[in-house]
N, C-alpha and C positions, 0 to 999 in steps of 0.2 A: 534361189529366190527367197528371200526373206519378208515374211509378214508381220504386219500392225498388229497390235491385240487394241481390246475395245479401249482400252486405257493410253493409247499411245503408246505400249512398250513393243520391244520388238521381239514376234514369236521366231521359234526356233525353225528352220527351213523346212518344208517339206522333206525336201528329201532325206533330214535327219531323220526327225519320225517316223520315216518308212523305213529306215535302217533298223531303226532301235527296235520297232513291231515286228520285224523280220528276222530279230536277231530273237527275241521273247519268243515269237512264233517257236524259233529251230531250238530253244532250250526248252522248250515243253514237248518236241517232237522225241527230242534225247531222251526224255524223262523217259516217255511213254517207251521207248522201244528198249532203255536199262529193264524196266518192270518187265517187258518181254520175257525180256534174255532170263532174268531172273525166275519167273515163272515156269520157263523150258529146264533150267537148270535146275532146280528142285524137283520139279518131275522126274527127273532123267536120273537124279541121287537117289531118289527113293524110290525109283522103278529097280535102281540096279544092289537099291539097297545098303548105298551108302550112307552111315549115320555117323561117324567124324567129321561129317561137313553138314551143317546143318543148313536149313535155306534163307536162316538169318543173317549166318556168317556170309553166304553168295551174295546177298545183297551188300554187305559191310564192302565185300571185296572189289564186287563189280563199283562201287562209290568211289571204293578210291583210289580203283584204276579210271573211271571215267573224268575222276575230279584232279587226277594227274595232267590227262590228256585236256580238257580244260584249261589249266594252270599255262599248259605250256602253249595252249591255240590262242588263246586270250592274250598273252604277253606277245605277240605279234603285231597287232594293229589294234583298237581301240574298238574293247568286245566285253565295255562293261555293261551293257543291258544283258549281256548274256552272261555273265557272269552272276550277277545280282540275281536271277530268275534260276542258276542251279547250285544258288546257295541258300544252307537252309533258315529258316524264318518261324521262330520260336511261338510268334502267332500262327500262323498258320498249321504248325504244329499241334497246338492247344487248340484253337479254335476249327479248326478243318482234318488231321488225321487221330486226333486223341480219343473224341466223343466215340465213333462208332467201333474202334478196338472194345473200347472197354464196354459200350452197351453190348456188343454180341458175348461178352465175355459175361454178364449178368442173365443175359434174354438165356442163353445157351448151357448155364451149370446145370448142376444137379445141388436144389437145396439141401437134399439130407447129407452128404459129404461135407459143404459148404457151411452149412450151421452145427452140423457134428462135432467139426471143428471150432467152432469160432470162439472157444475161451483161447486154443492155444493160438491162433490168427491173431487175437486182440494185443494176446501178450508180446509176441513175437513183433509188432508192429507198433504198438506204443510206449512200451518201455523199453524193447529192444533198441527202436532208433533212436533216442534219447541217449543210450548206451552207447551204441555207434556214434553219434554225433558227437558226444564229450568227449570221446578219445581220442578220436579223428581232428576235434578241433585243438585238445590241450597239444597231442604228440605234433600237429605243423607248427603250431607259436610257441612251443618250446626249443623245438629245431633250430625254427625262423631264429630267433633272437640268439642264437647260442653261433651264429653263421654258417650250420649245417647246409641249409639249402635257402631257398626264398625268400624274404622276408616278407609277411602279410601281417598288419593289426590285429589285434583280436576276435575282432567284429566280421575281419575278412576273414579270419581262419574256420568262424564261428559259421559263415557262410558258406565256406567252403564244405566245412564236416555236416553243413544241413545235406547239401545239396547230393553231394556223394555217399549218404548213408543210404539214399533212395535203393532200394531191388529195385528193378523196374518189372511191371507187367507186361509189356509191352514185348518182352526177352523174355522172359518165360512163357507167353505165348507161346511164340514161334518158337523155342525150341522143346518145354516139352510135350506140349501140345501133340510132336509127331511120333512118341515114343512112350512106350508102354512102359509108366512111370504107376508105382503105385495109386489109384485114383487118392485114397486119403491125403497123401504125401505132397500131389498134385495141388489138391485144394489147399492144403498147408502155406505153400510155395506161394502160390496164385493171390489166394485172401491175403497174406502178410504183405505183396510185394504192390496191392491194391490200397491197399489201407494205408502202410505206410508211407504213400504216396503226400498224403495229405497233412502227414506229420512233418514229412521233409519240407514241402511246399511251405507250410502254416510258420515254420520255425525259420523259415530262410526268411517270407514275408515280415517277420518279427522282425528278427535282428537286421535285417534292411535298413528297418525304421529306427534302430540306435545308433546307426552311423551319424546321425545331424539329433542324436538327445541323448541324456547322461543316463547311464548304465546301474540300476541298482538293483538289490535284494526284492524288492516292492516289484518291479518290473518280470523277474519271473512268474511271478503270482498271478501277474493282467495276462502273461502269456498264454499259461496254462488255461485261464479261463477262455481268453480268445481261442484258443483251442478246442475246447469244449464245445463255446457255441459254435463251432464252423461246422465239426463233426455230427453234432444231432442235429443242426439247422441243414444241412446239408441232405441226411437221410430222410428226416420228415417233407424239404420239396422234393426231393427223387421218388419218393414213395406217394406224396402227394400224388404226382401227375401221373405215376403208375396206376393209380387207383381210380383216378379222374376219370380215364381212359377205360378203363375197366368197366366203371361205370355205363360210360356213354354207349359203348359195344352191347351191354345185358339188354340197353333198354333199345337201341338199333332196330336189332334182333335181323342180322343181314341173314344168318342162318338159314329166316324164314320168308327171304324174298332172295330169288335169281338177277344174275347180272348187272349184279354190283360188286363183284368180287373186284373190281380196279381201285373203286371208290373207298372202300373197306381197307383193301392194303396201302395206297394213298394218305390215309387219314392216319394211320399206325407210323408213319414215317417221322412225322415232325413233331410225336409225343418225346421222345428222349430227347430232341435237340434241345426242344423250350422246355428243358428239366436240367440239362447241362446249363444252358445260358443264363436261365433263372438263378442257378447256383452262384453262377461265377458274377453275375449282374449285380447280386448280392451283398458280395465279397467272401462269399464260402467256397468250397470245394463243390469245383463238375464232376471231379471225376467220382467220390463217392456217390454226391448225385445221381448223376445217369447207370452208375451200377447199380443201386438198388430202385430205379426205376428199372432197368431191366430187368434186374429179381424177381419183383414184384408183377411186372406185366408178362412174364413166363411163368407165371403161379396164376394169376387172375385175368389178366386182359386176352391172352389167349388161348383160354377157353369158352370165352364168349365168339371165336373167331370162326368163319366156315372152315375145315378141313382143308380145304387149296388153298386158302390165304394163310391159315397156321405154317402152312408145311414152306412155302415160298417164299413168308417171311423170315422164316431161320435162314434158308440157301440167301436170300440179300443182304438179309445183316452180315451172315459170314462171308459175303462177295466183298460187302463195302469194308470189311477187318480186315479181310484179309489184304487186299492191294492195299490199304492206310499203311498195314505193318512194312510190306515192302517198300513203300515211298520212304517209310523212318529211315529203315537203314542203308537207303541209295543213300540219303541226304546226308545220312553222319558220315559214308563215307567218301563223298565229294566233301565235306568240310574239312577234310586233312590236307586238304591241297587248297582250297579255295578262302579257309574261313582264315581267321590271325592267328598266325602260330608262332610260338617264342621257342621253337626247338634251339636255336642260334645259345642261348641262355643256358649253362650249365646247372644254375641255382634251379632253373624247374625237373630237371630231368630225378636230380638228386630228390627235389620236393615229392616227384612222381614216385620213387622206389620208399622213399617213407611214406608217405599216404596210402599205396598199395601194399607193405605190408601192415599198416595199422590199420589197413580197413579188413585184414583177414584174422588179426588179432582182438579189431573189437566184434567181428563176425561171431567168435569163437564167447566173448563174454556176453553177447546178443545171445546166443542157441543156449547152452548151455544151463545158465539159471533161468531164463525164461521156459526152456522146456522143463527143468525139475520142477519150479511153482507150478505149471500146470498137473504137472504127474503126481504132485500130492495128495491134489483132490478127484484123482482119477482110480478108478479099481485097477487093479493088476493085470487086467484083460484088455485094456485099453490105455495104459500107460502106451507114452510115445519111448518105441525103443533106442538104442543105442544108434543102430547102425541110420535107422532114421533120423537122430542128431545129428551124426557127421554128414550125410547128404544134405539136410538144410544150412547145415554151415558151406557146403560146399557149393550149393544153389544160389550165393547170392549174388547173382547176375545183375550188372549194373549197367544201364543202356539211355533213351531217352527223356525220360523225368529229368535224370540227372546231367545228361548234355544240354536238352533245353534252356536249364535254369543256369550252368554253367558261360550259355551263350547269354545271357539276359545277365550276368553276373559282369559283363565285359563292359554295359552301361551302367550298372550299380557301384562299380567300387573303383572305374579309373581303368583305362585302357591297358596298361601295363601288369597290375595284379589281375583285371578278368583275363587278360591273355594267356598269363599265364596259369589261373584256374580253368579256361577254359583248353587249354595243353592237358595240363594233368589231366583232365576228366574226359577228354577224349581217349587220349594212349588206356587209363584203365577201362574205360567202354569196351575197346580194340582188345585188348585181355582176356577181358571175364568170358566177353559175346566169343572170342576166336578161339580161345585155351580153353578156359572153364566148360565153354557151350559143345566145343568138340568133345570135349572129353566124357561131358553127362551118360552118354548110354552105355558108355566103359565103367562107371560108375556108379550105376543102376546094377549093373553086371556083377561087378566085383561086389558090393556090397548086399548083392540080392534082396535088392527092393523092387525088382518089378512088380508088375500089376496079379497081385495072386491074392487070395482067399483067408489072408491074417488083417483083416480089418484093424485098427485100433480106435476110432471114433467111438466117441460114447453114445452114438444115435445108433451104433451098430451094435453093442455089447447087449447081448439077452437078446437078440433080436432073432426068434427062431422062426415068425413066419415069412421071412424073407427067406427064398431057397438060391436064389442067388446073389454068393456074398458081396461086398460092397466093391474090392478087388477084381471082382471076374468081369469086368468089364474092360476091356484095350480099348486104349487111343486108338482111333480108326483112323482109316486117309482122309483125304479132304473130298474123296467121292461119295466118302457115307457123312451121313450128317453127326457129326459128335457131339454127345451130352444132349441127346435128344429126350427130354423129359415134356413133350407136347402131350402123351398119351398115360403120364406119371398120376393113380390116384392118392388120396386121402392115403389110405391104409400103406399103399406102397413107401409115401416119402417119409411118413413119419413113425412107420410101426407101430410098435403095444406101446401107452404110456408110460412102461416104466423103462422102456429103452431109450429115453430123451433125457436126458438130466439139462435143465435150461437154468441158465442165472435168475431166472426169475424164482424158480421154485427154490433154490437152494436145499435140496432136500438134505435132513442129516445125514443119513445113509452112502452121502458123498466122497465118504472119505476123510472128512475132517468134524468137529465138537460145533454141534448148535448151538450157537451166540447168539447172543441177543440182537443182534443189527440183524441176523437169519432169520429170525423169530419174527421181528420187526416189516421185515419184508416182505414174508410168504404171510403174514395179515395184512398188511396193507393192499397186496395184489388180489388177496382173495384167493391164493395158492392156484392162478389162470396158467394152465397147462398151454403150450403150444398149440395141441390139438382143440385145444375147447376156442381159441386164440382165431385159429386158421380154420375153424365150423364155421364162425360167427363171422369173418369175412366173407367165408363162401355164400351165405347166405343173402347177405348184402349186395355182394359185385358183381356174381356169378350168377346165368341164369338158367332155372332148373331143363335140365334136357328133355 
C-alpha cells in the first residue's frame, strides 16, 4: 500500500519502512552483541594471560570476520539499510566515539609524567609529523609518476602523507594501556600520538583546500599560522571550560549539602562535550580541546567534587572510553568487507608496500633528531635513552585518526584515488594494530623498558622527596582504576622547584648558553614557576577544605 505525502508525492510503502527499521533495528543488535564477544574475549586473554593478542586486535578481527559474513548475507537480497548502519561513518566517529576516548585519557593522566615530558611530546608531534608527512608525500608522487605504483597528484599525495603520518591515540590506548610499559615511555607515546593528531588533521584540512587554488611559497606561511591559532585556540576553550566548571563546583559547594550527589555528577557530564564541540564549532581542534579540559578538570574541577562523585566519575568516563574504543575497531574491521576497496588494482597494493615502508623510514628520521634536540637540553640523568628511541620508533601505531580521514578523503579527492587511499590506510592500520601491537610486549621485553625505577623526565631528575619512583607504578587491569591522581597533592605532582625545568623558565643551567630571547623571556614572565602557576589557580577555583 502506497501513501500520499503532504505535497502530492508518493511516500515509500509502509511496509518498506518497517523493513528498513527492522533491518537498522538487527544491525545495531550485531553491533551490541560483536562489543559482547569482544569484551568476553579480552577478559579471557588477560585472565589466561595472553599478550600477542591484544583486545584491539580481537576487535579488528571479530570486524572483519563480522564484515565478511555481512558482505556475503547482504549480497543475497536487498540488505542495504543494514548494511549502511554496520558501516563505519567518519561523523559519528568524530562526533560520538572520539570525545570521550580522549577526555578519559586527559581526566585519568598523571600531569607530572605528562608535563615532564612535554618538550619531547611537542617535538616528536610537531616537527616530527611534518617530517613524516614530507617523506611520505615526496617517496608516493615520486613512485606515482615514475609508474611504480598509483598515480595521485601532489595535492593527493600530500593528503595522503597528512593523513597516515597520524600515530593514533586511540591504538595506543588499548594496547599499551594493558601492559606494563615504562610510565615515561607511556606518556611519550600517548602525548605525541594526541598532539599529533591535530597536526595531521590541520595539514590534511589545508591542503584540501589547494586542490580548487594555486599552490605557493606564501601559502605555507598562512598554513603554519593557521596552525598556530587552531593549537592555542583550541587549549585556551578546553581549559576554558575546564575551569569554568571548576569554578561553578567551589562555589556549589555540594560537599556541604547531601543528596545531590546525581545532580553534581549530571552536571560534570556535558562539561567536555561543549569543550569539544565548541572546538570543532570554531573550526579548531576537539580533540586537543577536550584533552586539556580534561587535564585541567582532573587537577581543578575535581577536587571541588564529593568523594562518591570523584570516584564514579573516573569508573564512567572509563566505561564511556572504553566501549567507544571497541566500537572503533568492530567498525574498521567490518570496513574490509563492507567499505570500497580497490584490492582488484595492483597499482595500490604496490602503493601499500612503499607507503609502509616509508612511513617506517620517516618513522626513523621523526624519533631520532627529534629525540637528540630534546636530549641536548636535558642533563645526563634524564636524557631519553637509546633503547627508548627504538621503542618510539617502533610504537608508531597507526589506527583511526588516520582511517577516518582516509574514509572522508574518498569524498575529497574523487572516488577512485580516495579508494584507493582509503585501501592503503586500511591494510597498514591492519599491520601496525595486528603485527606491531602484537608484538609490543615482546618488545618491551627484549628491549627492557618495562615499568621500573630509571625515570628519565625532567620533573623527576633531583626529585628525592618522591620515595616512589615515577616507574614503579604498573599498568593495572581495568578493575583498578588507572592513573588515578584524584587523591594527587601540590607537593606530590610537582616536587622541589628545581625538579621542574618548564619552557617558561628556560633556566641556564639547562644544558645549553643564556641567549638573549632566554633572557627575554624569563623577564617578560616574571621567571612564574609552575608551582607559583598552579598555587595561584588553586586559590581561585579550588575551595579551601
Amino acid at each position: 500500500m502506497e501513501m500520499s505525502g503532504p505535497d502530492g508525492s508518493v511516500a515509500a510503502p509502509a511496509e518498506d519502512l518497517e523493513g528498513v527499521e527492522a533491518s537498522e533495528a538487527l544491525a545495531i543488535m550485531t553491533q551490541m552483541c560483536l562489543i559482547i564477544f569482544v569484551f568476553i574475549a579480552g577478559w579471557l586473554l588477560e585472565r589466561k594471560h595472553v599478550t600477542f593478542v591484544s583486545e584491539a586486535a580481537v576487535g579488528l578481527l571479530v570486524g572483519v570476520a563480522a564484515g565478511g559474513a555481512a558482505f556475503a548475507f547482504t549480497h543475497k537480497f536487498d540488505a542495504s539499510a543494514y548494511g549502511e548502519w554496520m558501516n563505519f561513518s567518519p561523523d559519528f566517529f568524530f562526533f560520538a566515539l572520539l570525545p570521550p576516548i580522549i577526555f578519559d585519557a586527559g581526566y585519568s593522566l598523571d600531569p607530572k609524567l605528562f608535563f615532564g615530558n612535554f618538550d619531547a611530546i611537542c617535538t616528536l608531534a610537531f616537527l616530527g609529523t611534518f617530517v613524516s608527512a614530507i617523506i611520505i608525500t615526496t617517496l608516493v608522487f615520486v613512485m606515482g609518476l615514475a609508474g611504480a605504483c598509483y598515480e595521485l597528484t601532489f595535492i593527493q599525495a600530500g593528503l595522503f602523507g597528512s593523513l597516515i603520518s597520524a600515530t593514533d591515540p586511540v591504538t595506543t590506548l588499548a594496547i599499551l594501556g594493558n601492559v606494563r610499559a615504562d610510565q615515561n615511555l607511556y606518556y611519550l607515546i600517548f602525548g605525541e600520538s594526541v598532539l599529533n593528531d591535530a597536526v595531521a588533521i590541520v595539514m590534511y584540512q589545508t591542503l584540501n583546500e589547494f586542490q580548487h587554488q594555486k599552490f605557493s611559497v606564501g601559502s605555507l606561511g598562512k598554513a603554519f599560522g593557521v596552525f598556530l591559532m587552531i593549537f592555542v585556540g583550541s587549549c585556551l576553550i578546553g581549559a576554558g571550560f575546564g575551569l569554568l566548571s571548576s569554578l561553578f563546583y567551589r562555589f556549589a559547594q555540594f560537599r556541604q549539602r547531601e543528596h545531590y550527589d546525581i545532580v553534581e555528577a549530571c552536571l560534570l557530564v556535558p562539561v567536555p562535550v561543549a569543550a569539544y564541540m565548541a572546538a570543532e564549532g570554531a573550526g579548531l581542534s576537539g580533540i586537543v580541546s577536550i584533552l586539556f579540559c580534561g587535564i585541567v578538570m582532573a587537577r581543578y574541577t575535581r577536587q571541588n567534587l564529593t568523594k562518591r562523585t570523584s570516584e564514579n566519575s573516573l569508573a564512567f568516563f572509563k566505561i564511556l572510553a572504553r566501549t567507544s574504543e571497541t566500537f572503533v575497531f568492530i567498525y574498521m574491521g567490518l570496513s574490509l568487507f563492507l567499505g570500497h576497496q580497490t584490492f582488484d588494482m595492483w597499482g595500490m597494493w604496490v602503493m601499500f608496500i612503499i607507503a609502509f615502508l616509508g612511513m617506517l623510514a620517516a618513522r626513523v628520521c621523526n624519533v631520532l633528531p627529534g629525540v637528540a634536540l630534546v636530549n641536548l637540553r636535558r642533563s645526563p640523568e634524564s636524557k631519553i635513552s637509546r633503547r627508548h628511541q627504538i621503542f618510539l620508533w617502533f610504537s608508531g601505531l597507526r589506527g583511526a585518526i588516520a582511517f577516518a580521514l582516509a574514509m572522508k578523503s574518498t569524498d575529497d579527492v574523487g572516488d577512485e584515488a580516495g579508494a584507493v587511499i582509503f585501501s592503503v590506510t586500511l591494510l597498514i592500520v591492519l599491520v601496525t594494530v595486528l603485527i606491531f601491537g602484537g608484538l609490543t610486549p615482546l618488545m618491551l621485553e627484549k628491549l627492557d623498558v618495562l615499568d621500573k625505577s630509571s625515570p628519565y623526565s625532567p620533573m623527576a631528575a633531583g626529585d628525592s622527596d618522591d620515595e616512589r619512583p615515577l616507574g614503579g607504578k604498573d599498568h593495572q587491569s581495568d578493575s583498578e582504576t588507572k592513573r588515578d591522581i584524584s587523591n594527587v597533592e601540590m607537593s606530590d605532582m610537582l616536587g622541589t622547584p628545581e625538579s621542574y625545568v618548564t619552557s617558561v623558565e628556560l633556566r641556564s643551567d639547562a644544558g645549553s648558553s643564556d641567549t638573549p630571547l632566554r633572557k627575554f623571556i624569563r623577564t617578560a614572565s616574571g621567571k612564574l614557576s609552575v608551582q607559583e602557576i598552579d598555587k595561584g589557580l588553586h586559590k581561585v577555583f579550588v575551595s579551601p577544605q
